[in-house]
C-alpha positions in Angstrom: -11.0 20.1 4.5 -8.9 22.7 5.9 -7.6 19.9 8.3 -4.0 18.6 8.2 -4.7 15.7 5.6 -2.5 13.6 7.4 -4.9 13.4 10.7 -8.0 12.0 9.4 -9.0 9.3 11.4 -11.8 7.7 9.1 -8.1 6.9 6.4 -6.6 5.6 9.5 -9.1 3.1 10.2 -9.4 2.5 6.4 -5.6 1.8 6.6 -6.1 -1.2 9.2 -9.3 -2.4 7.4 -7.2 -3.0 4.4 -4.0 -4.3 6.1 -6.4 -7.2 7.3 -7.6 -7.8 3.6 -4.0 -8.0 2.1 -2.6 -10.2 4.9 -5.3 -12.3 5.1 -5.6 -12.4 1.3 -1.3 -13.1 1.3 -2.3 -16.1 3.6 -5.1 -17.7 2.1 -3.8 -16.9 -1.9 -0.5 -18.4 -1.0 -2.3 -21.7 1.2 -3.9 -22.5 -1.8 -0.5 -23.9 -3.6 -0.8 -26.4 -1.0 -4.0 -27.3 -0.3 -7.0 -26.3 -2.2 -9.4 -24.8 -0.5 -12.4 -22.5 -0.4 -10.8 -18.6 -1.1 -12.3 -16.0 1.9 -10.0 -13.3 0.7 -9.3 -13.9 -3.0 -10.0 -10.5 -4.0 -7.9 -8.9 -1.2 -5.0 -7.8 -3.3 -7.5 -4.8 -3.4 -5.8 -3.6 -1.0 -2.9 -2.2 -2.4 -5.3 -0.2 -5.3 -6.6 1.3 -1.9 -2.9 2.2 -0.8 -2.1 3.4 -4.0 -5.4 5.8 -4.1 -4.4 7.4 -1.1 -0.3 7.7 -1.7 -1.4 9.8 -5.0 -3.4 11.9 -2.6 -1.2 12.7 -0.3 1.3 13.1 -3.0 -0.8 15.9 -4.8 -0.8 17.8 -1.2 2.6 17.5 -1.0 3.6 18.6 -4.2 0.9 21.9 -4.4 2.9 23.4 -1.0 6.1 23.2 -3.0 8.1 26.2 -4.6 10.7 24.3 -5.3 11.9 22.9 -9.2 9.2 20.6 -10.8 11.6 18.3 -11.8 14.0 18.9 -8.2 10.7 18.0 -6.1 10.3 15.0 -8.3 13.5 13.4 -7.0 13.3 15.1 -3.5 10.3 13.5 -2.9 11.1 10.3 -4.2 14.1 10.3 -1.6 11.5 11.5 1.5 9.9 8.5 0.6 12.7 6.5 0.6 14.0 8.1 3.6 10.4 7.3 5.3 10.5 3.2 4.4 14.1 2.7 4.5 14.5 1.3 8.1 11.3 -0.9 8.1 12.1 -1.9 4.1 15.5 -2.7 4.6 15.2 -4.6 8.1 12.5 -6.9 7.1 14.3 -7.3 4.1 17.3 -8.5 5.9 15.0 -10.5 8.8 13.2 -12.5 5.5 16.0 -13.3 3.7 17.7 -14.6 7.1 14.4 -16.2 7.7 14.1 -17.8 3.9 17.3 -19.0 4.0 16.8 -20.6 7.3 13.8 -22.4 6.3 15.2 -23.5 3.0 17.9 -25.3 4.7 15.4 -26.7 7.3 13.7 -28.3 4.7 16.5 -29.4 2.0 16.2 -27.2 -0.7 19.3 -26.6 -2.9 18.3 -23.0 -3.0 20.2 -22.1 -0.1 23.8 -20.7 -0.8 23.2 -17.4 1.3 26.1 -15.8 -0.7 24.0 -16.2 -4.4 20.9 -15.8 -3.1 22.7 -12.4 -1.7 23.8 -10.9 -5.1 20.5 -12.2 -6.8 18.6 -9.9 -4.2 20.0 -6.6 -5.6 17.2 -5.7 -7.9 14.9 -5.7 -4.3 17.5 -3.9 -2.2 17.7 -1.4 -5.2 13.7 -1.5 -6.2 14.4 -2.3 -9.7 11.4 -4.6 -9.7 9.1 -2.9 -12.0 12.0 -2.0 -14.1 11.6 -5.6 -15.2 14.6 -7.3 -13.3 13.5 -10.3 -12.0 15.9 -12.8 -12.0 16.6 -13.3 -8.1 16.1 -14.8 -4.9 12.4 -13.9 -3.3 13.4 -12.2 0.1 10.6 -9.5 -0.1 8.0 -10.4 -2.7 6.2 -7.3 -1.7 9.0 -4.8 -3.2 7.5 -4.1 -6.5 4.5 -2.4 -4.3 7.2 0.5 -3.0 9.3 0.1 -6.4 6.0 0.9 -8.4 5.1 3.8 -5.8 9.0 5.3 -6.3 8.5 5.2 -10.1 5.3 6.7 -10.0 6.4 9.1 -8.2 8.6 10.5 -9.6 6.8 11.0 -13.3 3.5 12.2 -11.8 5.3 14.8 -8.7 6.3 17.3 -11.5 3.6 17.4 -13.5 1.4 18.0 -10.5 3.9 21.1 -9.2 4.1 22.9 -12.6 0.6 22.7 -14.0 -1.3 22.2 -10.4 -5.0 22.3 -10.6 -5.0 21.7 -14.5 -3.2 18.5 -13.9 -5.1 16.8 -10.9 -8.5 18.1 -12.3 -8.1 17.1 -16.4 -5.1 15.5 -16.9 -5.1 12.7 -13.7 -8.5 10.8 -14.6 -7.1 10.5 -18.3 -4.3 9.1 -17.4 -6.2 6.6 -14.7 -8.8 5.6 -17.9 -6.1 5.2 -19.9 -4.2 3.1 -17.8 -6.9 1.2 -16.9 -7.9 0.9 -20.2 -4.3 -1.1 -20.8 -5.2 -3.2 -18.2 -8.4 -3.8 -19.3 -6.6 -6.1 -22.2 -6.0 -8.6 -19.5 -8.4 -9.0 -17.0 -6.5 -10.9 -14.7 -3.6 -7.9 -14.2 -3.7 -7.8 -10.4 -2.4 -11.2 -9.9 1.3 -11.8 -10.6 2.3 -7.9 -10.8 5.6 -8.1 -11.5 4.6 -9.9 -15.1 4.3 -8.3 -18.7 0.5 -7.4 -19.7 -0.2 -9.3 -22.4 1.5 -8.7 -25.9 3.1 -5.0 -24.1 5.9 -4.2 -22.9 4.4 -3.0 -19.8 4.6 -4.1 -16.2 1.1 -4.9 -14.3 2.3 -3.6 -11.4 3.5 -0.2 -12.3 0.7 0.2 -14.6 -1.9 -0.2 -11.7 0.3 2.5 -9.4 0.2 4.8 -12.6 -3.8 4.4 -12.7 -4.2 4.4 -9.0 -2.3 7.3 -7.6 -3.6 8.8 -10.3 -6.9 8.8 -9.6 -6.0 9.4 -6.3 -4.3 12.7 -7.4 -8.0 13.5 -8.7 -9.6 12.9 -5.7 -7.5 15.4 -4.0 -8.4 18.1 -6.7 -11.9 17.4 -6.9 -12.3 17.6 -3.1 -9.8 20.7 -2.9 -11.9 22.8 -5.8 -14.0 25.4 -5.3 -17.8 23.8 -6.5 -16.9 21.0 -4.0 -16.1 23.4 -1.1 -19.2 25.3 -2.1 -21.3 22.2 -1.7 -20.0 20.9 1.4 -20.3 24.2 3.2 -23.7 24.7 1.9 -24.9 20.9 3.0 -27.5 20.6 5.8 -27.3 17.8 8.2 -29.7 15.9 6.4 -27.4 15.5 3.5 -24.7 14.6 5.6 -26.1 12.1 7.0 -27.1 10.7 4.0 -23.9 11.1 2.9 -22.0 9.2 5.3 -24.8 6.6 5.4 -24.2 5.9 1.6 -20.6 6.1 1.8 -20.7 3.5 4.7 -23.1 1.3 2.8 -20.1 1.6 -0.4 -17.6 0.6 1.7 -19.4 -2.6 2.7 -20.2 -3.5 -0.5 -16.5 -2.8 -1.4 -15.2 -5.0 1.6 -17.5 -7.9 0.6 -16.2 -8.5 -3.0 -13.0 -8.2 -1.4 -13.9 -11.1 1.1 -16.8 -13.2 -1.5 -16.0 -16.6 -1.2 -14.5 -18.7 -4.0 -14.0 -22.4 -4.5 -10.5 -23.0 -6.4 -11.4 -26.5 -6.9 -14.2 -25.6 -9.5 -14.0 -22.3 -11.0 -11.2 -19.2 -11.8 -11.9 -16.4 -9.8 -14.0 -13.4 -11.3 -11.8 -10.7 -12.1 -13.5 -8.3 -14.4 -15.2 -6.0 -11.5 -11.6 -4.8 -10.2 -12.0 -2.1 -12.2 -15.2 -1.2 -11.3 -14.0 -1.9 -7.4 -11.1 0.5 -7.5 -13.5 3.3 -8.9 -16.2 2.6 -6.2 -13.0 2.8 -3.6 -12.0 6.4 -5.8 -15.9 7.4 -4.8 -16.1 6.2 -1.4 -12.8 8.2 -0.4 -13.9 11.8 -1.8 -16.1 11.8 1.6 -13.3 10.7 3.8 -11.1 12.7 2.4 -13.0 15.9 3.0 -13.5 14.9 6.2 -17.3 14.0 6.3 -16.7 11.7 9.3 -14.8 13.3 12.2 -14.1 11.5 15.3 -14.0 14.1 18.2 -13.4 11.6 21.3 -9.7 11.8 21.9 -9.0 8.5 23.2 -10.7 6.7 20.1 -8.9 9.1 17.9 -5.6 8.3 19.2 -6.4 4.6 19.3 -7.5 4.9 15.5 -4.2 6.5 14.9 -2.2 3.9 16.4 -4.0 1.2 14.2 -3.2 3.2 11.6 0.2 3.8 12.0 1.1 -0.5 13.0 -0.7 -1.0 9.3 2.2 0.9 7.7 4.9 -1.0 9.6 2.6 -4.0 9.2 2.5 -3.4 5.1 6.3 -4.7 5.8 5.8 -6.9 8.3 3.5 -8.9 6.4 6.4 -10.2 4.1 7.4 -12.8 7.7 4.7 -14.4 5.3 6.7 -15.8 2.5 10.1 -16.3 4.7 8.0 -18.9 6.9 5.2 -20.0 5.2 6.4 -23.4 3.4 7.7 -24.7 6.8 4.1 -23.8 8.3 2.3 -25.1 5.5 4.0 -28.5 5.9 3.5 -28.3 9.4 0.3 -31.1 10.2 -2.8 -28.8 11.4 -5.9 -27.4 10.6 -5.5 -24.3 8.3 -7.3 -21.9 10.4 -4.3 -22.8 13.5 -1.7 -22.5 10.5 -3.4 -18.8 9.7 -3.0 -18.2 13.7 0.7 -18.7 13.6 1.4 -16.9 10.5 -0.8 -14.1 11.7 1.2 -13.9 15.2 4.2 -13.9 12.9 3.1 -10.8 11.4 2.3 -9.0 14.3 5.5 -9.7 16.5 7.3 -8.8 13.4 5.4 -5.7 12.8 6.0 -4.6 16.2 9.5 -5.1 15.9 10.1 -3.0 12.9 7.6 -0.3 14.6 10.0 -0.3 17.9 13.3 0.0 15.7 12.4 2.5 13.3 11.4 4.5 16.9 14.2 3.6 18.2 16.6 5.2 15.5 14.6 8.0 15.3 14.8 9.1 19.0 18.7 8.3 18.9 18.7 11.1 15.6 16.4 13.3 17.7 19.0 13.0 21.0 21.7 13.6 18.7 20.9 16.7 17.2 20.0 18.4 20.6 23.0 17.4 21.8 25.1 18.6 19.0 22.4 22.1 19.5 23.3 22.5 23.1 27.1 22.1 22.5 27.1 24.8 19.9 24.9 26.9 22.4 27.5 26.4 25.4 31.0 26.6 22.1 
């Protein structure tokens, strides 16, 4: 546990795991508005609850190293995370909407005037999605994700630096029962995000960030206290191992309901265990996070990490998805060769945005040491 939280290798593979669920889930969800089908991954907008647990993690770490303002840090660390997505957000953005546009006029619909469809995308350029602007044209349907993260952010980062332990410990899982209690009114909250929950005022979306991160924030205290520390140190071998055997077994279980088949043509699908689902993921990470399983082989470590890191350029890329999909979907083949080239799409735009955002980072990098050495020689 005394590990730098950003290096554990068991989250990174966790990462890709659930980057497979929520494009797989974006494919299959989305087929079904042309062809009904049986549902592999209809329960794989999980994935983002899993995204959200471990953002409010990392964002209680963050924010207990700070000495800075409560309320400063709030907006400072909204901006770092801003800072952090803005040349993968921004380019797929612009790729999507070229790519939408494209395809609209490749198949004749009237909604192709790049100039409107331009100002209509402000709320997503802006992420004013979960501030309930909605009128628009659907470039990046995956922006309320990051605009509910920002939001979050900033209302939960001060209360974590200015009451600290009291916060993550007592305050987090009320607010996560509480939020989740909201949602509990309607069952079907995960789908549609960006929608009202019923007679509220309150967005799904932001809603299930609040109750997420969270809980995620509680995870972080609970494995940082002292009676945890106590007990892991104090664990033999035997517990670990039944530890880690039980948390694999719970992540099985967790993947399977995300994955449980489910035939549209005759039944809704079963929503009323999400809850349940993202509590089991809550349970399944305290291990995880306090680093139960270690990987000491360097080469699978750093191949672990590199999975990791193309799922968070592939939680943009994954939005190629709804530029292309209605001219693939058209397109006359089997589903599973129409999955294929959607799934190639993905990863060829993913690897794109990964070898940009490198890119301009290096360039930054060049720049300041040569700025740095012409001081040194001035």
């Amino acid at each position: 546990m005394s590990k730098n939280s950003h290096n554990n290798s068991a989250v990174e593979l966790l990462r890709f795991v659930f980057f497979l669920l929520i494009v797989s889930y974006h494919f299959s969800s989305h087929y079904l508005y042309f062809d009904e089908s049986i549902n592999l991954f209809c329960r794989g907008y999980l994935a983002d609850d899993f995204f959200f647990l471990i953002t409010g993690f990392y964002l209680a770490h963050t924010a207990l190293k700070t000495d800075k303002n409560p309320i400063i840090f709030g907006f400072s660390s909204a901006f770092e995370r801003i800072k952090k997505i803005a040349i993968p957000y921004y380019l797929s953005w612009f790729l999507c909407f070229i790519g939408k546009n494209y395809v609209n006029v490749l198949l004749g619909s009237e909604d192709n005037n790049i100039f409107d469809n331009f100002m209509n995308s402000f709320y997503e350029l802006f992420f004013l999605k979960m501030f309930g602007f909605q009128k628009g044209f659907y470039s990046n349907v995956l922006s309320w994700f990051f605009s509910a993260v920002l939001i979050v952010s900033l209302i939960i980062s001060p209360l974590i630096v200015k009451f600290k332990k009291t916060f993550l410990l007592y305050v987090a899982p009320v607010i996560a029962f509480a939020a989740y209690g909201i949602l509990s009114l309607d069952y079907d909250y995960l789908h549609s995000p960006s929608q009202l929950i019923q007679n509220t005022f309150l967005m799904r979306g932001l809603v299930r960030a609040f109750a997420a991160m969270s809980l995620g924030c509680f995870i972080y205290g609970f494995v940082n206290s002292e009676l945890f520390k106590k007990w892991f140190s104090a664990s033999s071998k035997r517990r670990l191992f039944l530890l880690k055997t039980g948390d694999v077994i719970l992540w099985g279980l967790i993947v399977i309901y995300c994955i449980y088949p489910h035939d549209t043509k005759f039944d809704e699908i079963i929503t009323q265990y999400d809850f349940l689902c993202v509590f089991a993921m809550a349970i399944a990470l305290i291990p995880v996070m306090a680093y139960v399983f270690v990987v000491e082989n360097k080469a699978l470590k750093g191949a672990i990490r590199v999975l990791g890191r193309f799922s968070f350029y592939g939680y943009f890329g994954q939005a190629v998805i709804y530029a292309v999909d209605q001219a693939v979907y058209q397109y006359p083949a089997r589903a599973e060769f129409k999955f294929l080239i959607l799934f190639v799409c993905v990863i060829v735009f993913t690897m794109m945005l990964w070898a940009v955002d490198i890119l301009v980072h290096k360039h930054k990098e060049l720049k300041a040491y040569l700025q740095s050495a012409g001081r040194e020689q001035s």
